[in-house]
C-alpha positions in Angstrom: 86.2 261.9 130.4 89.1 259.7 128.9 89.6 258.0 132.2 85.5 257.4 132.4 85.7 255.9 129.2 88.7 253.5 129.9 87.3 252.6 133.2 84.3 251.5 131.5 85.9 249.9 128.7 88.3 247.9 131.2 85.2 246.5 133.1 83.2 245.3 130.0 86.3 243.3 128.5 86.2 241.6 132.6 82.7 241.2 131.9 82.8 239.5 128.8 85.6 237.7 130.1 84.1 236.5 133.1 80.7 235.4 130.9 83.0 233.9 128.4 84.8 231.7 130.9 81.8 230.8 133.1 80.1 229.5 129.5 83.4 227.5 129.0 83.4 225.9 132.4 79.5 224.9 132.4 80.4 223.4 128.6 83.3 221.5 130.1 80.8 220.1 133.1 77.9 219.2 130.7 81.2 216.7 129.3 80.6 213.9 130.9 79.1 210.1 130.3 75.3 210.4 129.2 73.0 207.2 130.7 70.7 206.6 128.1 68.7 203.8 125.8 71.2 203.0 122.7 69.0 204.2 119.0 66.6 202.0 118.3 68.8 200.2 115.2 72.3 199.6 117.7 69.6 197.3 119.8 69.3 193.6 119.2 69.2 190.5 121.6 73.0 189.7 120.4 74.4 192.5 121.6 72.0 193.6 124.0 72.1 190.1 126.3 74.9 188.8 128.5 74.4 185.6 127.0 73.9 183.6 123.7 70.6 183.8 122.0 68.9 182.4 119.2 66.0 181.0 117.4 65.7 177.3 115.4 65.7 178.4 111.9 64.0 176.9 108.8 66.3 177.0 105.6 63.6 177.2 103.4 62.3 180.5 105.3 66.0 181.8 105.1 66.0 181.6 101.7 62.1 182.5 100.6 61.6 185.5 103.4 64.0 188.9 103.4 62.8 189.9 106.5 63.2 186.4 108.2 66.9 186.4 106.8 67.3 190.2 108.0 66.3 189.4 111.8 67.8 186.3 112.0 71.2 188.0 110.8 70.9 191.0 113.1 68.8 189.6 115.8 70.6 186.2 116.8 74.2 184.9 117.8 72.9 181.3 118.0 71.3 179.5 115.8 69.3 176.0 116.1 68.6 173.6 113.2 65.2 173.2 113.7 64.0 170.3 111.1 66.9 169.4 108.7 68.8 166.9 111.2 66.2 165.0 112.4 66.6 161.5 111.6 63.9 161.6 108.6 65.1 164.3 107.1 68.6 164.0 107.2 68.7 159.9 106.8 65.5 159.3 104.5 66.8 155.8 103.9 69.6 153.4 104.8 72.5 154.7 102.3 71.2 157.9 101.6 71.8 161.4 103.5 70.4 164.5 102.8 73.1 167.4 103.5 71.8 170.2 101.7 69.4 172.2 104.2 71.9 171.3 107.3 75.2 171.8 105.1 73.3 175.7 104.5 72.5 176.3 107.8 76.1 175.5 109.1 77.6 177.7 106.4 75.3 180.4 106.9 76.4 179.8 110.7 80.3 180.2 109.8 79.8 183.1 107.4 78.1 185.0 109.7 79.7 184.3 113.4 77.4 182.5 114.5 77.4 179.4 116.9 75.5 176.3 115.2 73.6 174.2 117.4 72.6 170.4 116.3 69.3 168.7 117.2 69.2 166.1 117.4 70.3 163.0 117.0 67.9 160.9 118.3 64.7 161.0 119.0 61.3 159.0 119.5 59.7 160.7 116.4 61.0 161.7 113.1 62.1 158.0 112.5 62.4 156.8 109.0 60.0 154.3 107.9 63.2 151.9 107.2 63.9 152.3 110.6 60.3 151.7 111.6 60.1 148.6 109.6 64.7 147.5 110.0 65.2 144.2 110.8 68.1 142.2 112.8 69.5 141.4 116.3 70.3 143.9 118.8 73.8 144.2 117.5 72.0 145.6 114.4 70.4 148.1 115.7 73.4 149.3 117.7 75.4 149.4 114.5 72.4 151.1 112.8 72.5 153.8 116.2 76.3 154.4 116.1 76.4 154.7 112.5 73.6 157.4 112.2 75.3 159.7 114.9 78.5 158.9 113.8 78.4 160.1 110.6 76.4 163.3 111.1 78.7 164.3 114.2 81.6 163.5 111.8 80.7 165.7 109.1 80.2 168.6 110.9 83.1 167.9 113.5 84.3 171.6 114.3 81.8 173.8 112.9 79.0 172.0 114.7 79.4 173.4 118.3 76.9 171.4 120.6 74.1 168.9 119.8 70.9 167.8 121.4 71.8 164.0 121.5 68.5 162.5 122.8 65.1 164.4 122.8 62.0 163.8 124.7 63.2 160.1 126.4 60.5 160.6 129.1 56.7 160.6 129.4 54.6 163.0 131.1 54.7 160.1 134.3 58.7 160.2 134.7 58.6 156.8 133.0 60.8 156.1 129.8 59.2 156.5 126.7 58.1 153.2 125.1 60.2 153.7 122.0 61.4 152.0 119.5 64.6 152.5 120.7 64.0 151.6 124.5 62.4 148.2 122.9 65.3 147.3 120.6 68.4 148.1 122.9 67.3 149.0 126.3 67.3 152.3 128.6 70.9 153.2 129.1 71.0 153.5 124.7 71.2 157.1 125.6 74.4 156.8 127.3 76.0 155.2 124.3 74.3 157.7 122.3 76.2 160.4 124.3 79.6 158.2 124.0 79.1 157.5 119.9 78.8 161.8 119.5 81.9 162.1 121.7 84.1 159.8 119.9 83.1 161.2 116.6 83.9 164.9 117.6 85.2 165.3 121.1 85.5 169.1 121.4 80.9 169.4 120.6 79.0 169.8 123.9 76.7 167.5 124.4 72.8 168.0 126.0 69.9 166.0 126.6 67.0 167.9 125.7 63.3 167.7 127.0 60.2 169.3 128.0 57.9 170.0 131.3 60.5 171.1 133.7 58.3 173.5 134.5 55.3 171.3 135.0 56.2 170.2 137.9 58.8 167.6 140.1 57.6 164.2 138.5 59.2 164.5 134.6 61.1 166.8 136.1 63.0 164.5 138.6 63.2 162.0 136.1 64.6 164.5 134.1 67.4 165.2 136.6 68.0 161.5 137.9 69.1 160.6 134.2 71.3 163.4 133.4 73.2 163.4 137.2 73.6 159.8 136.8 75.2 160.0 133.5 77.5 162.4 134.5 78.2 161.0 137.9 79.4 157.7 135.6 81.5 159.9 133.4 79.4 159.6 130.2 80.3 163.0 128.0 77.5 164.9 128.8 77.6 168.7 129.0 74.4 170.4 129.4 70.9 169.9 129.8 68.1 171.3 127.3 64.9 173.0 128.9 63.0 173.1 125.8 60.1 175.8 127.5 57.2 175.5 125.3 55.1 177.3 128.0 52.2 179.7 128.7 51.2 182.9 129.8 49.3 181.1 132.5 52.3 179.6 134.2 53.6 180.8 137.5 56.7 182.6 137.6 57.6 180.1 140.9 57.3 177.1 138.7 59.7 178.5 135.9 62.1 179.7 138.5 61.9 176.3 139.9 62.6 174.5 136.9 65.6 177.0 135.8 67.5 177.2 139.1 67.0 172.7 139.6 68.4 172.4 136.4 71.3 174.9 137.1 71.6 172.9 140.6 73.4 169.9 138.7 76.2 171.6 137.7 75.8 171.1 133.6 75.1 174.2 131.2 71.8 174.5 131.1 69.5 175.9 127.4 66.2 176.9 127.4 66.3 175.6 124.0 63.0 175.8 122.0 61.0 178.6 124.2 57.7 180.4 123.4 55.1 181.5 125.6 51.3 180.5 124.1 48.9 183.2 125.0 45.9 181.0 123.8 46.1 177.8 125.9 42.4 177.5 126.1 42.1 176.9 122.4 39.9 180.0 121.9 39.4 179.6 118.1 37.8 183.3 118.2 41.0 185.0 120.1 42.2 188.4 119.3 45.6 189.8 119.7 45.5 192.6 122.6 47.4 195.1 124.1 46.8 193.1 127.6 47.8 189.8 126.1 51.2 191.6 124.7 51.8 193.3 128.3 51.1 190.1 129.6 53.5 188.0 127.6 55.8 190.5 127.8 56.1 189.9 131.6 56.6 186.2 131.1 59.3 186.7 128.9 61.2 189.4 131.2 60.0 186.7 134.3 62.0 183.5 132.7 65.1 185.9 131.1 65.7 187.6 134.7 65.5 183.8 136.3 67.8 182.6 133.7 70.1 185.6 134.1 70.3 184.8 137.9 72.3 181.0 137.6 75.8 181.0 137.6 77.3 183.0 134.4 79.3 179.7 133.8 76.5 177.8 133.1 74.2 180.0 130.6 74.8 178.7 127.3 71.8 180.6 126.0 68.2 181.2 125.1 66.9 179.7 121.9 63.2 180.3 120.8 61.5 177.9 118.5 61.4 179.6 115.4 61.5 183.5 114.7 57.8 185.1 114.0 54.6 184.7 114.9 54.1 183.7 111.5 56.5 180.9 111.7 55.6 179.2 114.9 54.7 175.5 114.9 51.9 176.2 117.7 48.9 177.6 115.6 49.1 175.1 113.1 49.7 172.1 115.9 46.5 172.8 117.5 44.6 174.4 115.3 44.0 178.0 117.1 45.2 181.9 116.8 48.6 181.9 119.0 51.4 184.9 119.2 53.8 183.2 120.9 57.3 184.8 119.8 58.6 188.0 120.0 58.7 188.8 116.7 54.9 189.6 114.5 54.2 188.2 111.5 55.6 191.0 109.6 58.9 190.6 111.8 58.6 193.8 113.8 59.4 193.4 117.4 56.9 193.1 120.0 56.6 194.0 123.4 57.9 190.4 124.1 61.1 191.6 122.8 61.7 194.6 125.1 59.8 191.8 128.0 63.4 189.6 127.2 65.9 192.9 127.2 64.5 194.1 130.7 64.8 190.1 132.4 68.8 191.3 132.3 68.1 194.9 133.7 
C-alpha cells in the first residue's frame, strides 16, 4: 500500500512537472516580435513617413485655434510660411518690413524641431502697390530686387532652411509670364534672384516653385528647360517645387509622370502646396460622402507611393497647403463646398490621412 501510494505520488510530481515546463516553453515561444498597427495616438505623418512633411501654416490660426496648434505640433516636421513672406506682407512699403507673423513662425519652427521653409521671394502677385507704381531705370529695379531678398534671406540666415525663390514664372502656354518683373529687367531676373538668396545665406536650399506639372508636357517642359538650364550654368539652385493643387479626377499616369520628370533632373524635388479638390465641377449643392473620402483617399496613397518611389536623396518632402478642411484657400477661391485636406474641419483625420500613410506601405 505504501509503495502504491509513493508510486503514485512520484508520477503526479512528473506530471505537474512535465505540465509546468511545457507551459514555460510555449510562454517563452509566444516571446517574440509582434507585427502590428502602432495605437492610434504613437501615429502621425512625422513619424510615420520616411520623409519630411508639412503643411503652410497661418500664424493667425496658430494662435486663434487649439486644435490647429495641436495638429500642426504633433502632425508636421515641416513647416511652410504660407502668407507672411510674400512681398506685400512682409514689405508693405519701401522702408518698412513686417517681421512679426514670419519672426513667429520661425521661432515656433526652432522651439519645436521643426524645419522652416520660406516662400517666397518673388513672385508675379502679392506685389506692393509701391512696387506697382516704383519708378527709375533698370538699375533701380535691380537694386529694389536684390535689396528685398537680401534682407529677408539675411534675417533669417540659419534658421530659415530652404526658400521658394521665384513662384509661378510661367503661363499655362510654357511662355513667361508677362510680369512686372519680366518687363522691367528681363527673363534671366530669376537667375539673379537665385544668386542674390545665395550670397545672403549660402547654406538655404534654393527651389523654384510652380504649378501644372501634372497637366501635361507644355508648362511642364518649360518648367524643366528653366531649372536644368540654371543648374547646368551653375546658378545656386537646389530643388524644384511641384506645388500639386490637383483633383480627384486626375490620372494617377499623369501624377506619376510629373513626379518621376521632375526627379529626372537630378535636383530635390517638393510637392509643395498639395491638395486634392473633390469638387472640380463647381457643384454648389455637393455633399461630403463616404465615396468621395475613399476616393480621395486613393489619390492621396497614388501621389505618396509615386513620390516614395524617386531616389531617397532627392525627397525633401510633402507640404499640403494649409492644415483642415476648414482652412483651405479652395472653397473660398471658387466659391464651392471642397474637402480637399486630410484633416476635417474639426481637425480629426480623414480617410486621406490613412490614403498618405499606406503610399509608403
Amino acid at each position: 500500500m505504501m509503495n502504491t501510494k509513493l508510486n503514485a505520488t512520484i508520477i503526479c510530481t512528473f506530471l505537474l512537472l512535465a505540465v509546468s515546463v511545457g507551459c514555460q516553453g510555449s510562454k517563452d515561444r509566444d516571446v517574440k516580435p509582434v507585427t502590428e498597427e502602432p495605437p492610434a495616438e504613437d501615429v502621425s505623418l512625422q513619424k510615420n513617413l520616411p520623409f519630411k512633411f508639412g503643411a503652410a501654416i497661418s500664424p493667425g490660426l496658430m494662435k486663434s485655434r487649439a486644435a490647429y496648434r495641436d495638429v500642426v505640433t504633433k502632425e508636421f516636421n515641416s513647416i511652410t510660411t504660407e502668407n507672411a513672406m510674400k512681398m506685400s506682407f512682409i514689405h508693405p512699403s519701401a522702408n518698412t518690413y513686417n517681421w512679426a507673423d514670419a519672426d513667429y513662425l520661425v521661432d515656433f519652427a526652432a522651439q519645436n524641431g521643426k524645419r522652416l521653409h520660406g516662400h517666397t521671394l518673388n513672385w508675379y502677385k502679392n506685389v506692393p502697390a509701391w512696387v506697382a507704381s516704383f519708378q527709375g531705370d533698370s538699375t533701380a529695379w535691380e537694386a529694389l530686387l536684390k535689396t528685398h531678398i537680401q534682407t529677408i534671406v539675411s534675417r533669417y540666415k540659419g534658421r530659415v532652411a530652404s526658400w521658394d525663390v521665384v513662384n509661378e514664372a510661367f503661363e499655362e502656354n510654357g511662355k513667361y509670364r508677362n510680369s512686372i518683373w519680366i518687363q522691367k529687367l528681363g527673363e534671366d531676373y530669376i537667375a539673379r534672384c537665385f544668386q542674390y538668396a545665395h550670397e545672403a545665406d549660402p547654406q538655404a536650399l534654393l527651389f523654384y516653385n510652380d504649378y501644372g506639372h501634372e497637366y501635361g508636357p507644355t508648362k511642364r517642359t518649360a518648367i524643366l528647360n528653366l531649372v536644368t538650364g540654371l543648374k547646368n550654368r551653375g546658378i545656386p539652385i537646389h530643388g524644384i517645387g511641384m506645388q500639386m493643387h490637383t483633383r480627384v479626377n486626375r490620372s494617377d499616369a499623369d501624377l506619376a509622370k510629373a513626379i518621376e520628370t521632375a526627379a529626372a533632373t537630378g535636383l530635390l524635388v517638393h510637392i509643395s502646396e498639395l491638395d486634392i479638390a473633390v469638387n472640380p465641377d463647381n457643384d454648389k449643392n455637393m455633399v461630403w460622402t463616404a465615396a468621395l473620402a475613399s476616393q480621395q483617399a486613393l489619390k492621396y496613397k497614388s501621389i505618396v507611393k509615386a513620390y516614395n518611389a524617386i531616389p531617397k536623396a532627392q525627397q525633401f518632402g510633402i507640404t499640403t497647403w494649409n492644415v483642415s478642411d476648414a482652412d483651405s484657400w479652395i472653397p473660398g477661391q471658387y466659391d464651392r463646398p471642397d474637402w480637399p485636406l486630410p484633416f476635417d474641419a474639426n481637425y480629426e483625420r480623414k480617410p486621406a490621412y490613412q490614403g498618405i500613410l499606406d503610399g509608403v506601405k
